[in-house]
C-alpha positions in Angstrom: 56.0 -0.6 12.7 58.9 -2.1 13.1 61.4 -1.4 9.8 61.4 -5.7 9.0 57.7 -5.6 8.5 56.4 -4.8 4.9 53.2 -3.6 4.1 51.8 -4.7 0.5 48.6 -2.9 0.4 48.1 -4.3 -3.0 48.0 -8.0 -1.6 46.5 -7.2 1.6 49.5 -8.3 3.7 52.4 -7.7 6.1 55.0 -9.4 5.4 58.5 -10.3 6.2 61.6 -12.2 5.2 64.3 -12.8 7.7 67.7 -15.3 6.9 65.5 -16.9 4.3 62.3 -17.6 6.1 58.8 -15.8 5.8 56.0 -14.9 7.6 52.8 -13.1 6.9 49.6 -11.6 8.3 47.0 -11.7 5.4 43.7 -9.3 6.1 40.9 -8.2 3.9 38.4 -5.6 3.8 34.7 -7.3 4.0 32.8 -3.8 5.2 33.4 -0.5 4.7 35.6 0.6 7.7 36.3 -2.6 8.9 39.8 -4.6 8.7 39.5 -8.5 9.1 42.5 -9.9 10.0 42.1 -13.6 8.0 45.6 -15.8 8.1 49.0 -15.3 9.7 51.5 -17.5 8.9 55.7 -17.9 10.1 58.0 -20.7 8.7 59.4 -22.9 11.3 62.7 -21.3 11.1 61.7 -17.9 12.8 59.1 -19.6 15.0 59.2 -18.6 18.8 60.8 -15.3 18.2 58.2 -13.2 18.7 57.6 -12.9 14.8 53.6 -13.5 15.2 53.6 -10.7 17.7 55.3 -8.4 15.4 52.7 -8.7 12.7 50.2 -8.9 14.6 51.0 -5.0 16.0 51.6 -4.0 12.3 48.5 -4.8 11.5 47.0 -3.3 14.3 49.0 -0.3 13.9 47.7 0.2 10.4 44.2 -0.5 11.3 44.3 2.0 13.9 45.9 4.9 11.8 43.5 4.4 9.1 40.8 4.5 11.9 39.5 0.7 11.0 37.3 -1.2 13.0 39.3 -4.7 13.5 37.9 -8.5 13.1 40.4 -11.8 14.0 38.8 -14.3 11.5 42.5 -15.5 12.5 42.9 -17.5 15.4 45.9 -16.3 16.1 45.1 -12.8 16.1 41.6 -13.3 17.7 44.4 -14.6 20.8 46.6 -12.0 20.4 43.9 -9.3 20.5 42.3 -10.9 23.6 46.0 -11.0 25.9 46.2 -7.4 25.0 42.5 -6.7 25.7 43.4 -3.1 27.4 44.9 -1.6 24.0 42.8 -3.4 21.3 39.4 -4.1 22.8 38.1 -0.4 21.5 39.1 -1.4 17.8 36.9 -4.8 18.0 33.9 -4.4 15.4 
C-alpha cells in the first residue's frame, strides 16, 4: 500500500490528502467474507495522476490479505477490476 494511502477501518475507507486535495475509496461489508467496493471519489486538483488507481490497489490489497471476496458496486472500480482482469478476476464474488 502505498505510504499516502490511509486506511480508516472505522469508516470503511481509504483515504488520502495530497497539497490540500482528497480522494477516497468507500467500501462496505454486505456478506460475510465479501468486500463491496461502493464509491471512489478524487477532487479535481489530483485528477489524472493516477490517484484512482492508487486506491483502487489499496483496496484490493486489503481485500486480498484479509482473504475477501471483492464486489465493484463502483463504477470506477467495476473498470478498474476488469483492465486488470489477470490479477483480480479470482477475487470477483
Amino acid at each position: 500500500m502505498s505510504d499516502s494511502i490511509a486506511h480508516n477501518a472505522q469508516n470503511q475507507e481509504f483515504t488520502t490528502l495530497r497539497k490540500g486535495h482528497q480522494a477516497e475509496l468507500a467500501y462496505s461489508f454486505p456478506a460475510d467474507g465479501v468486500i463491496d467496493f461502493t464509491h471512489t471519489f478524487v477532487d479535481e486538483g489530483l485528477r489524472g495522476q493516477g490517484v484512482a488507481d492508487e486506491l483502487a490497489r489499496a483496496g484490493l490489497a486489503f481485500a486480498k490479505d484479509k482473504n475477501l471476496k471483492v464486489k465493484t458496486s463502483c463504477t470506477f472500480m467495476a473498470g478498474f477490476v476488469k483492465r486488470h482482469d489477470a490479477e483480480y478476476a479470482d477475487m470477483l464474488a
